[in-house]
Backbone atoms as SQL, in Angstrom:
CREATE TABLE atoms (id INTEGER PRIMARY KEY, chain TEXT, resi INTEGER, resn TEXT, atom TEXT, x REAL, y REAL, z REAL);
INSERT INTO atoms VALUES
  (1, 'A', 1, 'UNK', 'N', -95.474, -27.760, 52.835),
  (2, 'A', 1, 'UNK', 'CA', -96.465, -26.725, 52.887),
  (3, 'A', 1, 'UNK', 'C', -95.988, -25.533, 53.712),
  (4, 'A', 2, 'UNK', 'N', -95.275, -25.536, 54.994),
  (5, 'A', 2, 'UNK', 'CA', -94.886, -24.987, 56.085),
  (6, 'A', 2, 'UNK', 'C', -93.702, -23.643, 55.105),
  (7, 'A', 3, 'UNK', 'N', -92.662, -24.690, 54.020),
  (8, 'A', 3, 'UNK', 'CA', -92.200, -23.781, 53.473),
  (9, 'A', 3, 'UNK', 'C', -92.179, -22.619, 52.633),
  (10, 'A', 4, 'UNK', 'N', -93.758, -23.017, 52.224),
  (11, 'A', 4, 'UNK', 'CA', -94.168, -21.772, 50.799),
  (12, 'A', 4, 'UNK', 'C', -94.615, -20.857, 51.857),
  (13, 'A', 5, 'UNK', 'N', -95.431, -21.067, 53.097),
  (14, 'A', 5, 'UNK', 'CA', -96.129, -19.887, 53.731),
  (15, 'A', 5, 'UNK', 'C', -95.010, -18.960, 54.540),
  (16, 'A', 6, 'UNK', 'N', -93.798, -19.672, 55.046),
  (17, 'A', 6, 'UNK', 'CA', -92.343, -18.818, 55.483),
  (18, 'A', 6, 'UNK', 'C', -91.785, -18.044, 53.819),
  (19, 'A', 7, 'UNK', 'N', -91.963, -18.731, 52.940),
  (20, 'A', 7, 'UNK', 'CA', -90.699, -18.447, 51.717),
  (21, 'A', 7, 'UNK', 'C', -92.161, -17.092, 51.158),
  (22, 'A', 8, 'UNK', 'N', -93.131, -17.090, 51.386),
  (23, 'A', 8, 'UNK', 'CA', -94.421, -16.238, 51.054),
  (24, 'A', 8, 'UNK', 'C', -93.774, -14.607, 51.737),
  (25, 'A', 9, 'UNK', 'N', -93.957, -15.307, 53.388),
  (26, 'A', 9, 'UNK', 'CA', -93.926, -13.841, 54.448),
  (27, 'A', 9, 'UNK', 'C', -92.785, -13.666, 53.939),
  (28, 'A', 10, 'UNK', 'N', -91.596, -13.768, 53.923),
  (29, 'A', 10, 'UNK', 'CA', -90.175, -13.145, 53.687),
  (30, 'A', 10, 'UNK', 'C', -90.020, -12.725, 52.387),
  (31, 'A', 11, 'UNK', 'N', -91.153, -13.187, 51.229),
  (32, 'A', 11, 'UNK', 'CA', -91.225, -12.307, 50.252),
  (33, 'A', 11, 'UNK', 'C', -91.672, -11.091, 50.434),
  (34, 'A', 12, 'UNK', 'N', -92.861, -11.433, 50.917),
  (35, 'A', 12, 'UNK', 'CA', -93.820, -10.453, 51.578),
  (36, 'A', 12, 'UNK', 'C', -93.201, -9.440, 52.026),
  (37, 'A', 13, 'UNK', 'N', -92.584, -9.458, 53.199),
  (38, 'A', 13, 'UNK', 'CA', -91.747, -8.675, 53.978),
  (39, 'A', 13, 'UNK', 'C', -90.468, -8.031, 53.240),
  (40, 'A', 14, 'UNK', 'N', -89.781, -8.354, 52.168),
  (41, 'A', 14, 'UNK', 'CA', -88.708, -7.882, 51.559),
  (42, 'A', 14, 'UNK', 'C', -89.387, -7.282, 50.233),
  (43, 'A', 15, 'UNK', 'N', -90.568, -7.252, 49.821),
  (44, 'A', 15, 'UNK', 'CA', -91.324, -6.415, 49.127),
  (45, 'A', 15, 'UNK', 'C', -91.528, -4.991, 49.632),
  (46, 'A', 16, 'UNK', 'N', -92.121, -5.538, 50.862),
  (47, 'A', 16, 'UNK', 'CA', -92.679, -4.061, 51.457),
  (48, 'A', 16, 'UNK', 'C', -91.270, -3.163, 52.189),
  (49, 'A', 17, 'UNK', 'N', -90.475, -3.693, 52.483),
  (50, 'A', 17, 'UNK', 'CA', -88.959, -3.279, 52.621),
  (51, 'A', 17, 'UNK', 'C', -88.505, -2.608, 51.173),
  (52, 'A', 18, 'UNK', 'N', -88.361, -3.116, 50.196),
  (53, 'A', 18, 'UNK', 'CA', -88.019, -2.618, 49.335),
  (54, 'A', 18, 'UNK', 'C', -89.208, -1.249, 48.698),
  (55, 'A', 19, 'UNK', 'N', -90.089, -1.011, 49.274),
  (56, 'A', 19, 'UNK', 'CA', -91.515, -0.419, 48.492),
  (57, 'A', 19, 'UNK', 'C', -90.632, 1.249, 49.594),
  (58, 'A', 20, 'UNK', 'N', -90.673, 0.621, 50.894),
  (59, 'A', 20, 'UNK', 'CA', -90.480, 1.439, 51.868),
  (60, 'A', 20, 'UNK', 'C', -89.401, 2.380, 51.808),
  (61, 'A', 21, 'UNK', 'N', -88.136, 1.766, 50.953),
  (62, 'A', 21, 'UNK', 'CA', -86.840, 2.462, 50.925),
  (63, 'A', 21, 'UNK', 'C', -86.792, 3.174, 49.717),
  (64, 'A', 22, 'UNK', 'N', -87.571, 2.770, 48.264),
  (65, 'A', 22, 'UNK', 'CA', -88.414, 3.490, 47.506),
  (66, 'A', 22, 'UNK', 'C', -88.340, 4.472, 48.067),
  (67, 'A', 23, 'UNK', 'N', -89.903, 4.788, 48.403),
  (68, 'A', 23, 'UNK', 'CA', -90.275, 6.035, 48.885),
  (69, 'A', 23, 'UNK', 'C', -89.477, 7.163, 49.741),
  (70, 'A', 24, 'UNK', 'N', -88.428, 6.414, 50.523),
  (71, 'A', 24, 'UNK', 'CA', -87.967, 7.746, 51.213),
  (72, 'A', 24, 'UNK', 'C', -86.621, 8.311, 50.506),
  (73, 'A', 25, 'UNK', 'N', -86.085, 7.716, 49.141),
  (74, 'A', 25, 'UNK', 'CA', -85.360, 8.088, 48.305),
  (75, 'A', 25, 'UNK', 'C', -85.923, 9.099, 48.068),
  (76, 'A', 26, 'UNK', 'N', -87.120, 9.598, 47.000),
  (77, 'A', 26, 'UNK', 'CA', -87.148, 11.033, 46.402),
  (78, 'A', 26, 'UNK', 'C', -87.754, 11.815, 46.878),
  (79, 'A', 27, 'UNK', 'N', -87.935, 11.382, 48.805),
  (80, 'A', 27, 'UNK', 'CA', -88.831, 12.425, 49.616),
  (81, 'A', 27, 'UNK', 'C', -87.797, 13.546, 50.340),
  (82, 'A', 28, 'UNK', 'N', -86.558, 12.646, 50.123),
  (83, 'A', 28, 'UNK', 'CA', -85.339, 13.420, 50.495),
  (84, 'A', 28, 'UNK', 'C', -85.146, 14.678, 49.511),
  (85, 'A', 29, 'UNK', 'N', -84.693, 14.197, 47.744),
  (86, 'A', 29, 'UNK', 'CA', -84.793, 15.134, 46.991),
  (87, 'A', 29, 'UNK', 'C', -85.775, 16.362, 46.803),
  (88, 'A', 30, 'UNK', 'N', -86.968, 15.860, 47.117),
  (89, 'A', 30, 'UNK', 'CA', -88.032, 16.942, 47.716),
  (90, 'A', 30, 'UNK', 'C', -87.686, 17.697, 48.544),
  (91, 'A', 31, 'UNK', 'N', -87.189, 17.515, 49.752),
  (92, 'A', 31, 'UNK', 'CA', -86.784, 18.529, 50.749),
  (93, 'A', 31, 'UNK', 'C', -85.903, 19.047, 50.675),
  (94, 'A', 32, 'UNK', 'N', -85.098, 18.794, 49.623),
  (95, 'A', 32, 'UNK', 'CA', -83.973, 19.679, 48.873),
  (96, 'A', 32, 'UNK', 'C', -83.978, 20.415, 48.373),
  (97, 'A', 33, 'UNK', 'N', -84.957, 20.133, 47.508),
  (98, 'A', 33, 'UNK', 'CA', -85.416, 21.162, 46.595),
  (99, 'A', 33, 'UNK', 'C', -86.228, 22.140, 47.121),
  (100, 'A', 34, 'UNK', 'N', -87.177, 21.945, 47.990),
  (101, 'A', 34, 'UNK', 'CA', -87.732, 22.503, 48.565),
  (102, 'A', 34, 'UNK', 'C', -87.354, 23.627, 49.252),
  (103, 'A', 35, 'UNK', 'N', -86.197, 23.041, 50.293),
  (104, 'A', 35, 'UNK', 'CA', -85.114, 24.399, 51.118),
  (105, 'A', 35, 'UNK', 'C', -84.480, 25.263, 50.310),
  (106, 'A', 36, 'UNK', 'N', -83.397, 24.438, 48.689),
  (107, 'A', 36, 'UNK', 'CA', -82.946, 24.967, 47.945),
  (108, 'A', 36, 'UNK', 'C', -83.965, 26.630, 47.300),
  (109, 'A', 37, 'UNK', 'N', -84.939, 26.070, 47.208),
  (110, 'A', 37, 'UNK', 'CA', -86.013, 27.033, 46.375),
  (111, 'A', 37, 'UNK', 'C', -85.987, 28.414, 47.263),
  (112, 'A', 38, 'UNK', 'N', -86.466, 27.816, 48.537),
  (113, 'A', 38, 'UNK', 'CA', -87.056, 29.268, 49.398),
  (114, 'A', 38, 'UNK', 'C', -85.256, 29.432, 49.890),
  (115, 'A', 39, 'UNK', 'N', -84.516, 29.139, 50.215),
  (116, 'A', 39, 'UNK', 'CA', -83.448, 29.885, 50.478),
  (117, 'A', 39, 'UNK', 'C', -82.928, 30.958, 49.376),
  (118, 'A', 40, 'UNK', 'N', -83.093, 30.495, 48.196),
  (119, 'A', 40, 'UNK', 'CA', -82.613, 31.048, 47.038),
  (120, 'A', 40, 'UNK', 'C', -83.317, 32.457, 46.833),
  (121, 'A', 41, 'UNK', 'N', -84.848, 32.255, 47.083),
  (122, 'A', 41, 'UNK', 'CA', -85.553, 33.328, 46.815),
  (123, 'A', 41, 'UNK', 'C', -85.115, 34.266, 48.014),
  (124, 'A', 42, 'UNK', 'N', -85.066, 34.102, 48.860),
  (125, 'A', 42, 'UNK', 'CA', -84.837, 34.594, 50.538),
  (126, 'A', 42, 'UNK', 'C', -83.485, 35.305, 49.688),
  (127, 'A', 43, 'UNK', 'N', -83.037, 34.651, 49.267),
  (128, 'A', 43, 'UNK', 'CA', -81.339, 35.556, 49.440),
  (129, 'A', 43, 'UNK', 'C', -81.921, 36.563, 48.407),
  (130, 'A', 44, 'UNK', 'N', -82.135, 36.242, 47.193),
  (131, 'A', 44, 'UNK', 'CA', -82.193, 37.225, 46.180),
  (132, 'A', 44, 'UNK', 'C', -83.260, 38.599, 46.186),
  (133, 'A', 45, 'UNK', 'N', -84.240, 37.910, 47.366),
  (134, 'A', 45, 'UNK', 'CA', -85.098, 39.343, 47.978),
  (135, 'A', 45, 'UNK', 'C', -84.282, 40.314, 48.693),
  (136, 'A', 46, 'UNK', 'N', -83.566, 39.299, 49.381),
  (137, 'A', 46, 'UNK', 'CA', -82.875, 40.410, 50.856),
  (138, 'A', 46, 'UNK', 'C', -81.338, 41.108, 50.024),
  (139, 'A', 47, 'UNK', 'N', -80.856, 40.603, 48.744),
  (140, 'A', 47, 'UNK', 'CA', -79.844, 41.381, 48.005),
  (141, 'A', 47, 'UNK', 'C', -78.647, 40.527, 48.468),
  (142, 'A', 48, 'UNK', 'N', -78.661, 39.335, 48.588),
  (143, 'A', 48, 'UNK', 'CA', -77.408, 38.719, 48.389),
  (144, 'A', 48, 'UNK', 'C', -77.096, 38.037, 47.284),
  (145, 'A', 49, 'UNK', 'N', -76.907, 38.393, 46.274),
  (146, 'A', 49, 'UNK', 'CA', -76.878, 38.130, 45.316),
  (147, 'A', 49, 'UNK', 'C', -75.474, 37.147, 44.788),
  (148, 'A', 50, 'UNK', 'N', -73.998, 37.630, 45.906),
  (149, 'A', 50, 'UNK', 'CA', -73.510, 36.336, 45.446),
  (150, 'A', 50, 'UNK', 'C', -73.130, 35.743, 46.292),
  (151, 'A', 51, 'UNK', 'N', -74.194, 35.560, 46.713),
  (152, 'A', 51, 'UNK', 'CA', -74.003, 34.601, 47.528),
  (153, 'A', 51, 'UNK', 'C', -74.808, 33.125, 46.924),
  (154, 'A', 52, 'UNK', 'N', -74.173, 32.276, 47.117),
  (155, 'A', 52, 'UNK', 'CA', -74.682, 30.535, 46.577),
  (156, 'A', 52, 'UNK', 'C', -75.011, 29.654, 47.566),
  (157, 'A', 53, 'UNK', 'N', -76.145, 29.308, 47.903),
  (158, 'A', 53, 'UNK', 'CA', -76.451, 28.473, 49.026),
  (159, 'A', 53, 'UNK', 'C', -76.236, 26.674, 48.309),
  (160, 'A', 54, 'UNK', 'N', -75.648, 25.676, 49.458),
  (161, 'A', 54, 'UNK', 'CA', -75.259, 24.589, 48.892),
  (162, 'A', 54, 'UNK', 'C', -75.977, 23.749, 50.305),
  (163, 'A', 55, 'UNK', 'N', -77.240, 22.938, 49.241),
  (164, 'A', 55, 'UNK', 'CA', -78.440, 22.154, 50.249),
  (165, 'A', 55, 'UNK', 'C', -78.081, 20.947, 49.979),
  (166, 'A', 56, 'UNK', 'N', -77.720, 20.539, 51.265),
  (167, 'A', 56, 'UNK', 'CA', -78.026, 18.838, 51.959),
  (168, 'A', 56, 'UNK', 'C', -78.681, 18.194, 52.803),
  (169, 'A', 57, 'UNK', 'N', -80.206, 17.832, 52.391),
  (170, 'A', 57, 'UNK', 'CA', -81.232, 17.747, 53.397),
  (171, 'A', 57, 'UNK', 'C', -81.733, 18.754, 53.527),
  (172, 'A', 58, 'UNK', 'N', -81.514, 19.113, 54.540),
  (173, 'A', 58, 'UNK', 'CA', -82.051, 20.574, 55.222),
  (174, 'A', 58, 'UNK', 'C', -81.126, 20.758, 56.200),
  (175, 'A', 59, 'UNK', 'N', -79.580, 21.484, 55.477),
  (176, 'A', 59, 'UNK', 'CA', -78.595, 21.509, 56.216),
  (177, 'A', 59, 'UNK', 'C', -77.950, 22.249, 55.066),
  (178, 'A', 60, 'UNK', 'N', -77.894, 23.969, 55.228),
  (179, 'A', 60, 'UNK', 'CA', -77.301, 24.589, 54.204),
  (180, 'A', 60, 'UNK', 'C', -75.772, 25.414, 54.815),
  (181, 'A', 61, 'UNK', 'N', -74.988, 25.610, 53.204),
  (182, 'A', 61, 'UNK', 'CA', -73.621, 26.017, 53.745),
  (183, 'A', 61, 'UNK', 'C', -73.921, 27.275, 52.128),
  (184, 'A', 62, 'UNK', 'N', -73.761, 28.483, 52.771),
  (185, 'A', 62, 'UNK', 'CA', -73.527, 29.459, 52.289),
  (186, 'A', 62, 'UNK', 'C', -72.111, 29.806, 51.585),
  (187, 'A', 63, 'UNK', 'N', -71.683, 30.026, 50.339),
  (188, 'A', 63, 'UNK', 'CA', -70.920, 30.050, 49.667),
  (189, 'A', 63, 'UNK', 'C', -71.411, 31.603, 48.954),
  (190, 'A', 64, 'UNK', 'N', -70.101, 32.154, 48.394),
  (191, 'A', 64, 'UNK', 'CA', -70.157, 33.480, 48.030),
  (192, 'A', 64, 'UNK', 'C', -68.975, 34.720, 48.129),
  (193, 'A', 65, 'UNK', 'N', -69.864, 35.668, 47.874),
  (194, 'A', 65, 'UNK', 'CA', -68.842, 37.010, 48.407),
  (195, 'A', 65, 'UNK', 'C', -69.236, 37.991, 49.075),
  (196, 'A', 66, 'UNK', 'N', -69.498, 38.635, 50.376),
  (197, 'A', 66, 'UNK', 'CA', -69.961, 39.652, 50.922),
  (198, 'A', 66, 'UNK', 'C', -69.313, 40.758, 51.113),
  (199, 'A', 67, 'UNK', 'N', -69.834, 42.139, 51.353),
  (200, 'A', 67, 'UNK', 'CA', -68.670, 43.116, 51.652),
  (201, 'A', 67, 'UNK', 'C', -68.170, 43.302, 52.993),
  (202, 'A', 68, 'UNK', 'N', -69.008, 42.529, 53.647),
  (203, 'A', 68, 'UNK', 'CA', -68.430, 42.841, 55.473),
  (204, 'A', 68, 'UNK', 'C', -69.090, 40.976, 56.055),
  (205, 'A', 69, 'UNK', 'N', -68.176, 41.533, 57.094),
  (206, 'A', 69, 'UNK', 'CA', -68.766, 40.049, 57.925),
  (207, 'A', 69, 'UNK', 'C', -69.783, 40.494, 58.655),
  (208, 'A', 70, 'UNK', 'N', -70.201, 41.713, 58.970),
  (209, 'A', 70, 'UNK', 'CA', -71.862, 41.668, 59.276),
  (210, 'A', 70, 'UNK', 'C', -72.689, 41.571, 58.421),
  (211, 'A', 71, 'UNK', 'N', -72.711, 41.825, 57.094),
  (212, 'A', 71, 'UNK', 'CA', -73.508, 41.015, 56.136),
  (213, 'A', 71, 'UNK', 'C', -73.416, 39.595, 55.926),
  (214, 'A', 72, 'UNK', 'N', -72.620, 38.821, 56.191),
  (215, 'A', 72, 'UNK', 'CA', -72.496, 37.485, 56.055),
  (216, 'A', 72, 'UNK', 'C', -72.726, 36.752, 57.444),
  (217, 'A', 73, 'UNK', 'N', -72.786, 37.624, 58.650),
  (218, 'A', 73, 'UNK', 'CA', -73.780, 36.960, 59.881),
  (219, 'A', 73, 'UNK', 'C', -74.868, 37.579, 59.409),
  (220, 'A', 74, 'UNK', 'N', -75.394, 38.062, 59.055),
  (221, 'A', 74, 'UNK', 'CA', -76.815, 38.272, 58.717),
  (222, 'A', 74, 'UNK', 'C', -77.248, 37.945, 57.303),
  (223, 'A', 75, 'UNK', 'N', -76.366, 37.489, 57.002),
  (224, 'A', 75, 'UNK', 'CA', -77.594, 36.508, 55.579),
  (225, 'A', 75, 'UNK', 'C', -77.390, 35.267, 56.219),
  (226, 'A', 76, 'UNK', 'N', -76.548, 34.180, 57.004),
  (227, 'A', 76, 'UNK', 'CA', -76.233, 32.997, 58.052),
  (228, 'A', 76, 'UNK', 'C', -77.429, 33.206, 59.025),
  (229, 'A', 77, 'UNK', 'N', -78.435, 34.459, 59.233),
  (230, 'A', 77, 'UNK', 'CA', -79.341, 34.691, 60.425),
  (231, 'A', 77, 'UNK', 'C', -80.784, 34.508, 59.049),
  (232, 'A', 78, 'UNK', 'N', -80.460, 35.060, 58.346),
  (233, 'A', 78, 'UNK', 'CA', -81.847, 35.049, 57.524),
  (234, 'A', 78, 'UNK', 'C', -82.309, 33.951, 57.132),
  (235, 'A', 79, 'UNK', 'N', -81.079, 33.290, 56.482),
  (236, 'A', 79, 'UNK', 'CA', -81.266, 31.926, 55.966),
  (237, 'A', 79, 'UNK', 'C', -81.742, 30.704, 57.225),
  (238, 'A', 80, 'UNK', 'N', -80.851, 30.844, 58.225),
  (239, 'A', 80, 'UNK', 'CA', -81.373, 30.125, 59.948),
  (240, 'A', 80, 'UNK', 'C', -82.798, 30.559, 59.843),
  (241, 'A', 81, 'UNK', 'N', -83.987, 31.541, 59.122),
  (242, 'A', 81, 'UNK', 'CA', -85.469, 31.854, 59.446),
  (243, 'A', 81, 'UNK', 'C', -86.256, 30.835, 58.789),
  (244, 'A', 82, 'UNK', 'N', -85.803, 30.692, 57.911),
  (245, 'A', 82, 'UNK', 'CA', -86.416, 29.651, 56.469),
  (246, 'A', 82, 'UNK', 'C', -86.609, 28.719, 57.349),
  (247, 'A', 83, 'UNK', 'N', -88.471, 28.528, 56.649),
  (248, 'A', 83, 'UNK', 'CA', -88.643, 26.727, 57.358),
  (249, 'A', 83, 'UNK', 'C', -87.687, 25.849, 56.534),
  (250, 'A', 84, 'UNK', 'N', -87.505, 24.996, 57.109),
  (251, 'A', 84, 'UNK', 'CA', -87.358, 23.594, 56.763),
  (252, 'A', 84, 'UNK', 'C', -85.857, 23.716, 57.011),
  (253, 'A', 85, 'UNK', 'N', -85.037, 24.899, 57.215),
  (254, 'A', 85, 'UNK', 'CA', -83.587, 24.416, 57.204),
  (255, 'A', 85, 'UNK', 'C', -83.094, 24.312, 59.142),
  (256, 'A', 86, 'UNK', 'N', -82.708, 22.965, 59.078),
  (257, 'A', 86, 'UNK', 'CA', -81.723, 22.969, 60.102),
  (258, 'A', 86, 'UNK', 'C', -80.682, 23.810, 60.830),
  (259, 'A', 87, 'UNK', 'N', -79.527, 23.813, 59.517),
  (260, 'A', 87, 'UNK', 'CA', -78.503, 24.079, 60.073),
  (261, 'A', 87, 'UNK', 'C', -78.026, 25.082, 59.121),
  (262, 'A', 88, 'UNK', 'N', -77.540, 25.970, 59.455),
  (263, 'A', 88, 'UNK', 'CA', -76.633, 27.301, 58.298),
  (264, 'A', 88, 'UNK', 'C', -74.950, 27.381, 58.740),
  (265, 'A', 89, 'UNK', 'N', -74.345, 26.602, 57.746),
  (266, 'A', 89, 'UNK', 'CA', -73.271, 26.900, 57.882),
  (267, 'A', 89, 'UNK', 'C', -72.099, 28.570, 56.606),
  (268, 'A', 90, 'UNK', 'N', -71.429, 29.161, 57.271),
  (269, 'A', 90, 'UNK', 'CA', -71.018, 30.194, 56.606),
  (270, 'A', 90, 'UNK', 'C', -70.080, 30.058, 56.053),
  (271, 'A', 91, 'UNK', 'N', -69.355, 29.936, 54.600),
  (272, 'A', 91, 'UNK', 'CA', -68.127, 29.870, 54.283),
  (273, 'A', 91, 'UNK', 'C', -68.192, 30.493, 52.897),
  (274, 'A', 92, 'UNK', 'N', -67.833, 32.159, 53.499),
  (275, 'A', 92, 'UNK', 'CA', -68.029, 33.412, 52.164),
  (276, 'A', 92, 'UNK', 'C', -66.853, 33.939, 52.620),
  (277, 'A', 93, 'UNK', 'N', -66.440, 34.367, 51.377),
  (278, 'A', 93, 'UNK', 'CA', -65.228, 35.354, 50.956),
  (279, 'A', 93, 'UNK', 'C', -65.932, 36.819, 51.311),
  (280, 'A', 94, 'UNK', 'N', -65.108, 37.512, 52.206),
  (281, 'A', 94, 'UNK', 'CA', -65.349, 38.881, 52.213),
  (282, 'A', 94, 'UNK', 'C', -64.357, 39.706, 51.674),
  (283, 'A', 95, 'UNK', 'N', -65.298, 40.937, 50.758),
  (284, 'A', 95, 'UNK', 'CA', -64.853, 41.358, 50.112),
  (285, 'A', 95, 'UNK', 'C', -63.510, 42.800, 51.162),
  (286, 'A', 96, 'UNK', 'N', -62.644, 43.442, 50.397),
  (287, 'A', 96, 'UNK', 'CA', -61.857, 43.783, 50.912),
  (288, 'A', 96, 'UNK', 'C', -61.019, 44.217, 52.119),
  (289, 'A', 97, 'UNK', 'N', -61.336, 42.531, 52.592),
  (290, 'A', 97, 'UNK', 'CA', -60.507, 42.567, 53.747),
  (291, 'A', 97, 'UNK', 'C', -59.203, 41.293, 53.509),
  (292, 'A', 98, 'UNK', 'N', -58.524, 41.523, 52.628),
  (293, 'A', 98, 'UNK', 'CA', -57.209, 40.582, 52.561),
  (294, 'A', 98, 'UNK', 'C', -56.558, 40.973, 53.312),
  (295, 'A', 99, 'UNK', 'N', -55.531, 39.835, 53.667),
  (296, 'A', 99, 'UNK', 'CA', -54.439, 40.295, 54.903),
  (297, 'A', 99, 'UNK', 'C', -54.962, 40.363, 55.939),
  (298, 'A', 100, 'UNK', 'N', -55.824, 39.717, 55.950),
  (299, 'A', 100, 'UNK', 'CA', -55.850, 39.919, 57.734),
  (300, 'A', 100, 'UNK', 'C', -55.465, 38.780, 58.479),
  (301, 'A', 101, 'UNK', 'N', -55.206, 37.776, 57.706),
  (302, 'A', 101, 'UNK', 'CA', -54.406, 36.978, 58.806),
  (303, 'A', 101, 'UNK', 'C', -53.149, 37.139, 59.357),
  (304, 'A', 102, 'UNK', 'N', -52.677, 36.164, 60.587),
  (305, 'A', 102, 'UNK', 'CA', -51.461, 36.170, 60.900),
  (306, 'A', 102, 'UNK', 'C', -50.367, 36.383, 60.237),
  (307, 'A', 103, 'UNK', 'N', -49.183, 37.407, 60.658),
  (308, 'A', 103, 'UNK', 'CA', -47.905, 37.873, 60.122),
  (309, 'A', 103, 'UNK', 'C', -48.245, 38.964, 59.449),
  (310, 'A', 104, 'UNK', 'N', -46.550, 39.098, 58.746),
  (311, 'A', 104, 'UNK', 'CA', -46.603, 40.395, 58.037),
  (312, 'A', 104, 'UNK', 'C', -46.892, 40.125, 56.625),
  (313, 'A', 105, 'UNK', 'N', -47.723, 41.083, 55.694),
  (314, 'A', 105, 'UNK', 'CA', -48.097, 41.423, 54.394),
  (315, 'A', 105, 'UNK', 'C', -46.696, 42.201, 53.815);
């Protein structure tokens, strides 16, 4: 008898475990979509147009092309306003500034 009411709860319990990990699967995709949405609109109001925001969680990395690196700290500042995002990371191509790294061209 002792064993159906243990072999019961540990069903029990690995039901509601499994119900639990359910749910926080597509609450994640929600908040993806969610940041994805309003970042997207955010950029395309403020005229960054190529710029491509790339959402994980609520942890975005800016992809694109800007014409200066003060436009690309300040779409990295706009996007940092948006609820729900964490973190803004920057990794845009600016436009005509080649060569500027180390050595000679």
């Amino acid at each position: 008898m002792w064993k159906k009411a243990v072999f019961g709860t540990v069903s029990a319990s690995f039901l509601g475990y499994v119900v639990w990990v359910s749910w926080l699967s597509p609450a994640r995709h929600e908040v993806e979509w969610d940041v994805a949405t309003r970042v997207t609109a955010v950029l395309e109001r403020t005229g960054f147009s190529g710029v491509v925001p790339l959402v994980d969680g609520r942890d975005v990395e800016l992809r694109g092309e800007v014409p200066s690196v003060s436009e690309a700290q300040r779409a990295e500042r706009i996007v940092s306003m948006v609820r729900g995002v964490r973190v803004v990371r920057a990794n845009m191509l600016v436009a005509g500034e080649e060569g500027l790294g180390g050595g000679e061209t």
